[in-house]
C-alpha positions as CSV (number, residue, x, y, z in Angstrom):
1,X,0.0,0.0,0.0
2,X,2.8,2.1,1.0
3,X,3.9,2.2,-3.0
4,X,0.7,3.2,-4.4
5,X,1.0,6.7,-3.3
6,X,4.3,6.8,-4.4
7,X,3.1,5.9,-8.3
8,X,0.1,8.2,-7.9
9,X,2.9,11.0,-7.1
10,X,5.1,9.9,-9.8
11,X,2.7,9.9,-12.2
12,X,0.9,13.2,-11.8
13,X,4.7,15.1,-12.1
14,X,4.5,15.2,-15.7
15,X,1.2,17.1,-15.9
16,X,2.3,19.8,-13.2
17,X,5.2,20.7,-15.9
18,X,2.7,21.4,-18.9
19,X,2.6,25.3,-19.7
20,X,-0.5,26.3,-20.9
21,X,0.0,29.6,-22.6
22,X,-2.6,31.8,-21.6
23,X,-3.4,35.6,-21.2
24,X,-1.8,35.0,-17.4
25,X,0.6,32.6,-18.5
26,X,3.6,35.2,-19.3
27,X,3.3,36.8,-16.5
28,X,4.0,33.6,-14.5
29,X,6.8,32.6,-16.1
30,X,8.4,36.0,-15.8
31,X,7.9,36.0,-11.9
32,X,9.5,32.1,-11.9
33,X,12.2,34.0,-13.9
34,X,12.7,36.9,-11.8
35,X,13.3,34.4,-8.9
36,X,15.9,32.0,-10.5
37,X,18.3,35.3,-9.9
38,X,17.7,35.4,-6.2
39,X,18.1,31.4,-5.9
40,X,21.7,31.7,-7.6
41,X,22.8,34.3,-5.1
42,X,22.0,32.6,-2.4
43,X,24.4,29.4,-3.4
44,X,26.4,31.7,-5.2
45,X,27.7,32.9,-1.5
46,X,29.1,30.3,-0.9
47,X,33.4,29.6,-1.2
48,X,33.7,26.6,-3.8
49,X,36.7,25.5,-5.3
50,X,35.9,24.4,-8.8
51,X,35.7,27.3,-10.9
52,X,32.6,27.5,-12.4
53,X,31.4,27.9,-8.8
54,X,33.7,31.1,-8.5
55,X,32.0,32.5,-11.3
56,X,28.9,32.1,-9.8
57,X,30.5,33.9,-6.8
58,X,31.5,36.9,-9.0
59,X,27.9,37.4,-10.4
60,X,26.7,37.8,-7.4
61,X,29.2,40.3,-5.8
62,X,29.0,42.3,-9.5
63,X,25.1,42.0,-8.8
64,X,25.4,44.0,-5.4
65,X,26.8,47.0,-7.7
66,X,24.0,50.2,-8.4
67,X,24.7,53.1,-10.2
68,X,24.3,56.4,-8.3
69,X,21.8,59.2,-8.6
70,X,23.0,61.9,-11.4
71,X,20.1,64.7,-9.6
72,X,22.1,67.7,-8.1
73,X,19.0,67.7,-5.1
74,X,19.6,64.3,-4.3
75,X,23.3,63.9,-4.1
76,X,24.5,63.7,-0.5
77,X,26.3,66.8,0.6
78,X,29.8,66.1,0.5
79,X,29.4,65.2,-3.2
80,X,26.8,68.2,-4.0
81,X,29.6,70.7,-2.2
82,X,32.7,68.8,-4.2
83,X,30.0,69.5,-7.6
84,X,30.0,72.9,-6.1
85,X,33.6,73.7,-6.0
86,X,34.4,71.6,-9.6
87,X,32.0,74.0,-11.1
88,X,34.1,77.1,-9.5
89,X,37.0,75.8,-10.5
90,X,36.0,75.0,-14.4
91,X,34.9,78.4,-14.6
92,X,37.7,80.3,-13.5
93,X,39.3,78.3,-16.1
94,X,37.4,79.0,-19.1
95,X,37.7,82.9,-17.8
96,X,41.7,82.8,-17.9
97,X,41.5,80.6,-21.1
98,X,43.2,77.9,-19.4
99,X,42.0,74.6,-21.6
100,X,42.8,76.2,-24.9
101,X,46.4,78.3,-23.8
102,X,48.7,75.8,-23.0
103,X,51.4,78.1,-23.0
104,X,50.8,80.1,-19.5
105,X,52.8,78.1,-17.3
106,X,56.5,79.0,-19.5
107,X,55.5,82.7,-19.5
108,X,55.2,82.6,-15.8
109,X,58.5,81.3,-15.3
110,X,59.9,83.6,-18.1
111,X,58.1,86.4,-15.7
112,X,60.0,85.2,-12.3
113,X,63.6,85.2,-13.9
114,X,63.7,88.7,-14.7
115,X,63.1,90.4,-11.4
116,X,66.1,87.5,-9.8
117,X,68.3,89.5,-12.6
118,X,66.9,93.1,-11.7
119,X,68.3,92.5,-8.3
120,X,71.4,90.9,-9.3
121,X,72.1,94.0,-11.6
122,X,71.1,95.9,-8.4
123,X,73.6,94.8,-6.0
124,X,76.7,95.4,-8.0
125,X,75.7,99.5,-8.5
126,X,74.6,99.7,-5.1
127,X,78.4,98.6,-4.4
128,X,79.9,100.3,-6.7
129,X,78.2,103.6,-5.8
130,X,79.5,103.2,-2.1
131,X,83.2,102.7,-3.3
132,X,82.8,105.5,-5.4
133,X,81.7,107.6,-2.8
134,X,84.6,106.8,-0.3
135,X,86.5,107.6,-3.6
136,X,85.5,111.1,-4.4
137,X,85.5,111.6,0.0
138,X,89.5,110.5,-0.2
139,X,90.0,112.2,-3.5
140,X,88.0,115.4,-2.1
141,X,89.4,115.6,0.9
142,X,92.4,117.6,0.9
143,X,89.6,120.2,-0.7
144,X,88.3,122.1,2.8
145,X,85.3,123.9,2.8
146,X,85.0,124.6,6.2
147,X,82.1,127.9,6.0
148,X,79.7,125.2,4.7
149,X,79.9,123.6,7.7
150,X,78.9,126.0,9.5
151,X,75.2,126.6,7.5
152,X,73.4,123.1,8.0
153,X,70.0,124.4,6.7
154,X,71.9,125.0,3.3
155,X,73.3,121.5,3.2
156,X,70.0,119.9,3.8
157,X,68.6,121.9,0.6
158,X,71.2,121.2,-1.8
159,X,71.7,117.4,0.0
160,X,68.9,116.0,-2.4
161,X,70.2,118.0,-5.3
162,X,74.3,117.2,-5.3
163,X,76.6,114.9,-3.5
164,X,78.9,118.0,-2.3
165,X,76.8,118.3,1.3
166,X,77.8,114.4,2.3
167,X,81.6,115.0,1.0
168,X,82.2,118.7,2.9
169,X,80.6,116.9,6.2
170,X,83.0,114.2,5.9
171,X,85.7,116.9,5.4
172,X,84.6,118.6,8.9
173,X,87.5,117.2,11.1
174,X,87.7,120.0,13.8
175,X,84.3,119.4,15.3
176,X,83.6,114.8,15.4
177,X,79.8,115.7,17.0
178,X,78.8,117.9,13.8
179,X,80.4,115.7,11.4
180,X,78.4,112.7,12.7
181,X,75.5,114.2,12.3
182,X,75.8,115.9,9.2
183,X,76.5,112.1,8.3
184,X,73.4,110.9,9.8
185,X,71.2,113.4,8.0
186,X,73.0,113.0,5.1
187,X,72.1,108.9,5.3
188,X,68.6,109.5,6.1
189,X,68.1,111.9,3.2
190,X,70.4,110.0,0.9
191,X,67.9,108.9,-1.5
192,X,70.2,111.6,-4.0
193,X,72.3,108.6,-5.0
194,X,69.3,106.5,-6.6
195,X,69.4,109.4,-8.9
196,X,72.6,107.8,-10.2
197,X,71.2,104.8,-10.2
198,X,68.1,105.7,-12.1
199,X,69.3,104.6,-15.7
200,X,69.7,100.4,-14.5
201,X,66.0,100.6,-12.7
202,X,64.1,101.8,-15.9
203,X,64.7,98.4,-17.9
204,X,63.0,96.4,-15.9
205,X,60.4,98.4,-15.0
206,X,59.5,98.8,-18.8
207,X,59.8,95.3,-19.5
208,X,57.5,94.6,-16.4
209,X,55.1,97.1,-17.6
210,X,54.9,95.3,-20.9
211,X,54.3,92.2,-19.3
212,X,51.5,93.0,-17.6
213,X,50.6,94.6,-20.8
214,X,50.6,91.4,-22.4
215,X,49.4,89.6,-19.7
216,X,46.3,91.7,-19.3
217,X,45.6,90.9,-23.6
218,X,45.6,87.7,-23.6
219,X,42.8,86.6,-21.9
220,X,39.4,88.2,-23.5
221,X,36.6,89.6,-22.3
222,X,34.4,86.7,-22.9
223,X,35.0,83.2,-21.3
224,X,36.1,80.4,-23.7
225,X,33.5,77.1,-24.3
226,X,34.8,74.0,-23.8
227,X,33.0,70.9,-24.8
228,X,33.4,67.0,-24.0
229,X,31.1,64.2,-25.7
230,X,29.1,67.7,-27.5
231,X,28.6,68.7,-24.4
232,X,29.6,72.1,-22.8
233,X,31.3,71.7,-19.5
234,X,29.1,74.5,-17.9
235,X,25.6,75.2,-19.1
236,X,23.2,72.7,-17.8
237,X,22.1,69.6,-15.7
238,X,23.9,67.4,-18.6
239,X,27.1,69.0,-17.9
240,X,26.8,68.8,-13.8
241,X,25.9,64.5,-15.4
242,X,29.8,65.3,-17.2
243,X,31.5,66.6,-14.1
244,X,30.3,63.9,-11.7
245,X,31.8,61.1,-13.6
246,X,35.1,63.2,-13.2
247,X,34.3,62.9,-9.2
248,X,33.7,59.6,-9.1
249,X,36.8,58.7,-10.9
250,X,38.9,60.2,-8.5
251,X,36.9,59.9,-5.5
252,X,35.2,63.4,-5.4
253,X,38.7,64.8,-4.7
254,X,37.5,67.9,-6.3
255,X,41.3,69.2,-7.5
256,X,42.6,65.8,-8.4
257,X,39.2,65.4,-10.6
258,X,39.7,69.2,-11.6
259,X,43.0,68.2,-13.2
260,X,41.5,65.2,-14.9
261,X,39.2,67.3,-16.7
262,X,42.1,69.4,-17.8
263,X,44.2,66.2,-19.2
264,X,40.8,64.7,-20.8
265,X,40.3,68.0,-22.6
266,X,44.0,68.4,-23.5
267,X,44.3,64.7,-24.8
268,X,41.2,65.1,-27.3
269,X,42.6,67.4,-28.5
270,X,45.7,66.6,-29.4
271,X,44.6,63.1,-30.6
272,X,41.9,65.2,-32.9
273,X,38.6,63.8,-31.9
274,X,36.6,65.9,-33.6
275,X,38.3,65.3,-36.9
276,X,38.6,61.4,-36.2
277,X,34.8,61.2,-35.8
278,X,34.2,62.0,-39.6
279,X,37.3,59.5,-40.6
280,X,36.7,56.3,-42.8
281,X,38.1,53.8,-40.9
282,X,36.6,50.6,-42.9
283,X,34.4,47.6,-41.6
284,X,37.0,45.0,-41.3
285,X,36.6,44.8,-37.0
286,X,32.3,45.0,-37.4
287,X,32.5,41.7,-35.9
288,X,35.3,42.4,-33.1
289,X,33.6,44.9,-31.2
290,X,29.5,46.0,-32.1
291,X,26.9,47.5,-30.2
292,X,23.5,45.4,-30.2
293,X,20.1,45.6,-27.8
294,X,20.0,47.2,-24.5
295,X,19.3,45.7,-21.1
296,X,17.0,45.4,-18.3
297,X,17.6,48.4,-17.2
298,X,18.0,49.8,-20.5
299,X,22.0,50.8,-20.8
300,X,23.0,49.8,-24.5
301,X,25.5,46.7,-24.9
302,X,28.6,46.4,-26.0
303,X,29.9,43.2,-27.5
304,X,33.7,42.4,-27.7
305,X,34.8,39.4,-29.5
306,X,38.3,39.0,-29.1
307,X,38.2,35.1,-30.6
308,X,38.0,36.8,-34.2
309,X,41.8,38.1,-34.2
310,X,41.9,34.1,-34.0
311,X,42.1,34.7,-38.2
312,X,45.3,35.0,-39.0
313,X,44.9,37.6,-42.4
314,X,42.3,39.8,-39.7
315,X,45.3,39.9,-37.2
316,X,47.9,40.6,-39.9
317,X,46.1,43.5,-41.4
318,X,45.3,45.0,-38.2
319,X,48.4,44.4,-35.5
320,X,51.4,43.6,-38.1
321,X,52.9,47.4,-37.9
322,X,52.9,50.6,-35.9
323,X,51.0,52.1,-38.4
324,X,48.1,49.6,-38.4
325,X,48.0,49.3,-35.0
326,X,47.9,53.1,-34.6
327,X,45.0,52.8,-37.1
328,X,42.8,50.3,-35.2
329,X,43.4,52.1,-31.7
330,X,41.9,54.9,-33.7
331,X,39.1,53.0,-34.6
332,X,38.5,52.0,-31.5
333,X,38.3,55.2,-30.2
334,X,35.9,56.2,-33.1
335,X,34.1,53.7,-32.3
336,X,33.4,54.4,-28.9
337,X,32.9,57.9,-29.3
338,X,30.0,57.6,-31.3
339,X,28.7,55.0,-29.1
340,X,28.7,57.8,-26.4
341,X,27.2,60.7,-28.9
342,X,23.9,58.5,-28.4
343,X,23.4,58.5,-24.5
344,X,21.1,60.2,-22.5
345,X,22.8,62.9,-20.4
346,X,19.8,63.9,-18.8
347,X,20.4,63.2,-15.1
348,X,17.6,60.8,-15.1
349,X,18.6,59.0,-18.7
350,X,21.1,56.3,-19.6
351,X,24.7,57.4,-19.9
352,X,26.7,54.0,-19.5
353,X,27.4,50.8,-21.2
354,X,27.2,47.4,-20.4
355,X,30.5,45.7,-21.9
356,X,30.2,41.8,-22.6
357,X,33.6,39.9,-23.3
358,X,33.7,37.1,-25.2
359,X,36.9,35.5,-24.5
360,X,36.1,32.0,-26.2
361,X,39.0,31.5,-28.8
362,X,41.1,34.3,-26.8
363,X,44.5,34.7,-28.3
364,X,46.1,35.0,-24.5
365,X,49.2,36.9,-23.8
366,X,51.0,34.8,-26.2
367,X,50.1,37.7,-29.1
368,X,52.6,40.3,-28.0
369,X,51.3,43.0,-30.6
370,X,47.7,42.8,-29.2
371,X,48.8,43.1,-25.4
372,X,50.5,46.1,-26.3
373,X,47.5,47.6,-27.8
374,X,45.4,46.3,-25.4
375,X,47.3,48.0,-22.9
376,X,47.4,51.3,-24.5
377,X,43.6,51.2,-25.3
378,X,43.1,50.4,-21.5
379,X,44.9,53.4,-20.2
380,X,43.8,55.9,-22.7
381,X,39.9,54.7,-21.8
382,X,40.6,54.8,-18.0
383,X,41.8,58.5,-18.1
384,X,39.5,60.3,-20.7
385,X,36.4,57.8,-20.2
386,X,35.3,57.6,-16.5
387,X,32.6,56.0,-15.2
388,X,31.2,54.8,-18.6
389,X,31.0,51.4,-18.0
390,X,27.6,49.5,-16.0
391,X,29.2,46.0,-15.9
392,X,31.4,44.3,-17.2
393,X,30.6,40.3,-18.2
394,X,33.2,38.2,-19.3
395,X,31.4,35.1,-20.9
396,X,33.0,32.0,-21.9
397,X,35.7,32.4,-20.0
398,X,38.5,30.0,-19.6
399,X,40.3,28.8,-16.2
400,X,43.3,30.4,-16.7
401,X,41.8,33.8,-17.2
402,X,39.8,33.2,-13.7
403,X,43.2,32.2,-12.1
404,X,44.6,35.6,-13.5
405,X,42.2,37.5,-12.3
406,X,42.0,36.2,-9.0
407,X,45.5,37.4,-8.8
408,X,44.9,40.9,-10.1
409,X,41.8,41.1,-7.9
410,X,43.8,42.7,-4.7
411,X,45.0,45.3,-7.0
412,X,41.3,46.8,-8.4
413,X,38.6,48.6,-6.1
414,X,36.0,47.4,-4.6
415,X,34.0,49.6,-7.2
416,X,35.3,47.9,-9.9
417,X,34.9,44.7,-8.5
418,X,31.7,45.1,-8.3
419,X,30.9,45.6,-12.2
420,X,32.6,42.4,-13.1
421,X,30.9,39.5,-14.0
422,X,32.7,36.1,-15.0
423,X,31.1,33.2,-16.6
424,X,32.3,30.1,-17.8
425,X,30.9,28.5,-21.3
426,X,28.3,26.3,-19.4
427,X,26.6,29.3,-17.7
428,X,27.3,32.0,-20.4
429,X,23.8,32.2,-21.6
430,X,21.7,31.7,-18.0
431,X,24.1,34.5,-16.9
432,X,23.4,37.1,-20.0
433,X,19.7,36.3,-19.2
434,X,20.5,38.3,-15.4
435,X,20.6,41.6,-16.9
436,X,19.8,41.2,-20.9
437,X,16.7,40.2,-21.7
438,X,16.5,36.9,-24.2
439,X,15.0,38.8,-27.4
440,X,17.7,41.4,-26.4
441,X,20.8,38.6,-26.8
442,X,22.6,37.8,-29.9
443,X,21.5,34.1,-31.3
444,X,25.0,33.1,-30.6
445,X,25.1,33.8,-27.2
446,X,22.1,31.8,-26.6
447,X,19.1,34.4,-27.2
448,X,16.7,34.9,-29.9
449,X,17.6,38.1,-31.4
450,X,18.8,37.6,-35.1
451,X,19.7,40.4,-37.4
452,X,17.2,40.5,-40.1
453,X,14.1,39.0,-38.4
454,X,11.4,40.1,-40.0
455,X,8.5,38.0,-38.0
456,X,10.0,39.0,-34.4
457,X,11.6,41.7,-33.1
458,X,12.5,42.7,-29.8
459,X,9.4,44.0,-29.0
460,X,8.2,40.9,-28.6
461,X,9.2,39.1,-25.2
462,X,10.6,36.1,-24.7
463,X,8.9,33.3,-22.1
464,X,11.8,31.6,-20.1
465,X,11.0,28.2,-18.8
466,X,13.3,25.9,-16.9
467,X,13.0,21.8,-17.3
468,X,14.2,20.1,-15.0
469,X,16.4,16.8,-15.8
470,X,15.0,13.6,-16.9
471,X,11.2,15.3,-17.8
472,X,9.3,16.5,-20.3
473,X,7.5,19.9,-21.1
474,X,4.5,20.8,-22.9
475,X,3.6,24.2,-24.1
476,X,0.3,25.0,-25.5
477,X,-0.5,27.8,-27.6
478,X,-4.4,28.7,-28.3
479,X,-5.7,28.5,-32.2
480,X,-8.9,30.5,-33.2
481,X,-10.8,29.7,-36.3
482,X,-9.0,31.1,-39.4
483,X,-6.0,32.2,-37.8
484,X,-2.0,32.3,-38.7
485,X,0.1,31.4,-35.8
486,X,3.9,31.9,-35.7
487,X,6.3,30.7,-33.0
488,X,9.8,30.7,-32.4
489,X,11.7,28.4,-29.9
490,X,14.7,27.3,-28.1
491,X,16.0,24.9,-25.8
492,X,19.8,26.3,-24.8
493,X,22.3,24.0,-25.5
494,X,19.2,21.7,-27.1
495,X,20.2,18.1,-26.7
496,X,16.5,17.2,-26.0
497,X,13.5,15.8,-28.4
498,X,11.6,18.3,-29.8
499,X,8.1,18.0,-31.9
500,X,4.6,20.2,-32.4
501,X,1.2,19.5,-33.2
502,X,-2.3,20.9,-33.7
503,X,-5.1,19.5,-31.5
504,X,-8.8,20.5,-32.3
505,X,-11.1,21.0,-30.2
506,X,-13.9,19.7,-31.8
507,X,-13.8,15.7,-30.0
508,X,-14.5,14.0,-33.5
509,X,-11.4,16.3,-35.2
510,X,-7.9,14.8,-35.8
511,X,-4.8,16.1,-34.9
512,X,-1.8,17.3,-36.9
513,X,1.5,17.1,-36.9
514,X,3.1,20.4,-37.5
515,X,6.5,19.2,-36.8
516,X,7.6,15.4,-36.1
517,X,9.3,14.3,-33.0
518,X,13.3,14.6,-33.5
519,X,16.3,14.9,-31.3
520,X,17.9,18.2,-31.6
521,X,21.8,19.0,-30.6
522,X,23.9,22.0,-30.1
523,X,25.0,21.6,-33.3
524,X,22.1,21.4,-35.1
525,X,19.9,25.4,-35.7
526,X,20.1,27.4,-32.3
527,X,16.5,28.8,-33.6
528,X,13.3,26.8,-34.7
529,X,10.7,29.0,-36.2
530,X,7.1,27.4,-36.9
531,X,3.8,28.6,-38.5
532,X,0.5,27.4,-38.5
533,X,-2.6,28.3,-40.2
534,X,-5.8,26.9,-38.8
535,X,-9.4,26.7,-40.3
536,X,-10.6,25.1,-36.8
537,X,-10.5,26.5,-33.0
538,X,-8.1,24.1,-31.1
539,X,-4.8,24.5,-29.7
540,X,-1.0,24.1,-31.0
541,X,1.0,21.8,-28.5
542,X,4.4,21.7,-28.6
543,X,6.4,19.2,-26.4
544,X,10.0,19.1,-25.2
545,X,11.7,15.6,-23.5
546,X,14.7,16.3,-21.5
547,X,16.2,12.7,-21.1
548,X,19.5,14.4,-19.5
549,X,20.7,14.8,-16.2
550,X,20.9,18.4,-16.5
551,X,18.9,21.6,-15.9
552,X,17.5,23.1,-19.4
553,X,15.8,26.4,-20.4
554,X,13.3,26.7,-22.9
555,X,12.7,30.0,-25.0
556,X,9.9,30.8,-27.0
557,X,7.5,33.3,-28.2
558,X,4.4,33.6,-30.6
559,X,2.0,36.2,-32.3
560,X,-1.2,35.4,-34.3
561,X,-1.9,36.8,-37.9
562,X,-5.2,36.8,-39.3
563,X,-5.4,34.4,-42.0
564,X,-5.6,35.5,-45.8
565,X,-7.7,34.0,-48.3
């Protein structure tokens, strides 16, 4: 008796898998979707060894990341004062010209070198002059003058006007009290032998007149406009969107940010962005690095294929000499500056990317000419692009490159820790699905978005549905008379039987077989697109038998057409 329940169990766990699909039945498969995330992290806590499991750790720590608020009202008050003083900072630039005059700090240091010379050609006369005037007291002496002695108020008249009064008072030997002083008025109103000194002085002063002459020209009335990304750095909320990704960079250090700017501005210059924009650069790397579909949260992807430098003539023509390699960093930076022309800098919109890695097929370290570039790329993007990046997912990622990163790990933030996302080939496509919706991922990465799909689009959703190992799955579709039904599905990875059929519902109709019964593999089309046109009400059933010992998702989605004659 004990086993009867047991069959009666077993054999009612089929039916509890069938998916009837039903005004309600998208929503709840999106709500068992929505909670496959929040299963993961919780075993994805925990420290395995193997390394697939270590990805699974990563996702969840990258999954902890949110991007902050871009709203001047809402930032906390340390950031909103360090917005503050960038902003005072960036303007007293543009009023002194500073992004667009290199050449202020060599004048300044032109400016400090004469005045060390002025008073190095000031010392020797003052020298001289005293020398001279013990000179012309020993050469004058045996000259006596004694009755000018005797009228001080005289001397002090004529003091300022000739040098006589301080040589006759040195002269006055009979009486040492007068003498001293006459010499002691004569040093307080000695200012008389400046007026030999007068031609040196003059120089400098000219020259210091003319440099404050020049000085005061070369700044203009107006303040200058500088503009990153087409956007000026001071005129609305989209620039205060500009300046906080400067903060962030560097902290909200407000001077080391400050100085960023300046470098950013600099650099784009100097490498021409504005020209490079409207370059022909050619549509050999199209396939490298593209931009397709946006996810959940609406940021637009970015897709990085690094396995296609795996072709030797690709690699050749694009890393064989300086000059090529200068051309493809170029590229890239085309690339991703047109990529950024198209955000939303609105401090509500979308103004970062989601980057997705495919390192299956990566070359490694082995290719010295792309680790160089690599390297350049990476510095060039980490000080003139801040904060442009959502996550980063590395799919289809080998052990090695886990092991590496583990090692660099100590070395990065916890901020950028927290964007990265690692995922081996077995969990590349459930892990895209996290963050990118299904009719929003490339066909090769295991989502139903092809380029060219005229039936579906990504406005229609996808229904995610898990099977579970050794059972079988049965989705039902509703038929009305004289309609055109048209479905597309996939199993990930497949390896399961696959078939469709048409059931009436009339109980004396017969059923047809859209599509036969057939074992499906990874190698066979990721896609299966069917269509249907019915002269009957009755249903289309399609059935999936997982006879592995491993978890599967299903994928599929439908619209109805009204049938023509």
């Amino acid at each position: 008796m004990a086993e009867e329940p047991q069959k009666t169990a077993a054999e009612a766990a089929p039916p509890a898998e069938d998916v009837l699909v039903r005004a309600d039945a998208p929503p709840a498969e999106k709500s068992s979707a929505e909670k496959e995330p929040l299963l993961a992290s919780e075993t994805e806590t925990e420290a395995p060894a193997k390394p697939e499991a270590a990805v699974e750790k990563k996702i969840a720590e990258s999954a902890s990341f949110k991007e902050e608020t871009n709203i001047a009202s809402d930032l906390p008050g340390p950031h909103k004062k360090a917005l503050d003083e960038l902003k005072q900072l960036i303007q007293e630039a543009l009023n002194k010209h500073e992004f667009t005059t290199p050449p202020p700090p060599p004048p300044a240091k032109e400016e400090e070198k004469p005045p060390a010379e002025a008073v190095k050609e000031e010392k020797p006369p003052a020298v001289e002059e005293e020398s001279k005037t013990e000179e012309k007291e020993k050469k004058e002496a045996p000259v006596e003058i004694e009755p000018e002695v005797a009228a001080p108020p005289p001397l002090e008249e004529k003091a300022p006007a000739t040098a006589e009064p301080s040589e006759t008072v040195v002269i006055a030997d009979d009486d040492g009290a007068k003498t001293v002083e006459a010499i002691e008025k004569t040093v307080v109103a000695v200012p008389a032998p400046p007026s030999e000194e007068a031609p040196p002085p003059p120089p400098p002063k000219v020259e210091q007149e003319e440099e404050a002459a020049e000085t005061s020209a070369v700044p203009p009335a107006t303040p200058e406009e500088v503009s990153i990304w087409g956007i000026p750095l001071l005129q609305d909320d989209r620039s205060d969107v500009i300046l906080l990704k400067f903060l962030r960079a560097r902290d909200f250090k407000v001077k080391d940010a400050f100085s960023m700017i300046k470098n950013t501005v600099a650099w784009r210059k100097a490498f021409g962005i504005d020209d490079l924009l409207d370059q022909e650069l050619g549509t050999d790397l199209d396939k490298v690095v593209f931009m397709h579909g946006i996810d959940k949260e609406g940021h637009p992807v970015c897709y990085n294929v690094y396995g296609e430098f795996q072709n030797k003539e690709l690699y050749q023509s694009t890393f064989s000499d300086e000059e090529k390699r200068k051309k493809f960093l170029c590229w890239r930076i085309q690339f991703l500056e047109k990529s950024i022309r198209k955000l939303d800098f609105s401090p509500s919109g979308i103004s970062t990317i989601v980057q997705v890695n495919d390192m299956k097929n990566f070359p490694g370290v082995a290719k010295r000419e792309l680790r160089q570039v690599t390297k350049q790329a990476l510095h060039l993007l980490q000080d003139n692009y801040p904060e442009f990046v959502a996550k980063q997912v590395f799919v289809n990622v080998p052990w090695w490159y886990l092991a590496f990163n583990r090692m660099m790990s100590p070395f990065l933030t916890q901020r950028t820790k927290s964007k990265f996302v690692f995922a081996g080939p077995s969990k590349t496509a459930d892990t895209l699905f996290k963050y990118i919706a299904p009719e929003q991922v490339p066909v090769q990465y295991g989502g139903l978005s092809k380029e060219g799909d005229q039936e579906f689009t990504t406005a229609n959703p996808v229904i995610e549905v898990p099977i579970k190992p050794a059972s079988r799955q049965v989705v039902e579709f509703p038929v009305s008379e004289g309609c055109h039904l048209i479905w597309e599905t996939r199993v990930v990875g497949w390896d399961v039987s696959y078939g469709a059929e048409f059931v009436p519902s009339a109980e004396d109709g017969y059923t047809v077989i859209v599509q036969k019964s057939r074992k499906l593999f990874s190698a066979d089309e990721p896609v299966i697109c069917n269509s249907y046109k019915s002269g009957e009400p009755g249903k289309i059933v399609l059935t999936i038998d997982n006879q592995t010992s491993k978890k599967k998702k299903l994928l599929y989605r439908f619209k109805t057409k009204q049938a023509s004659n």
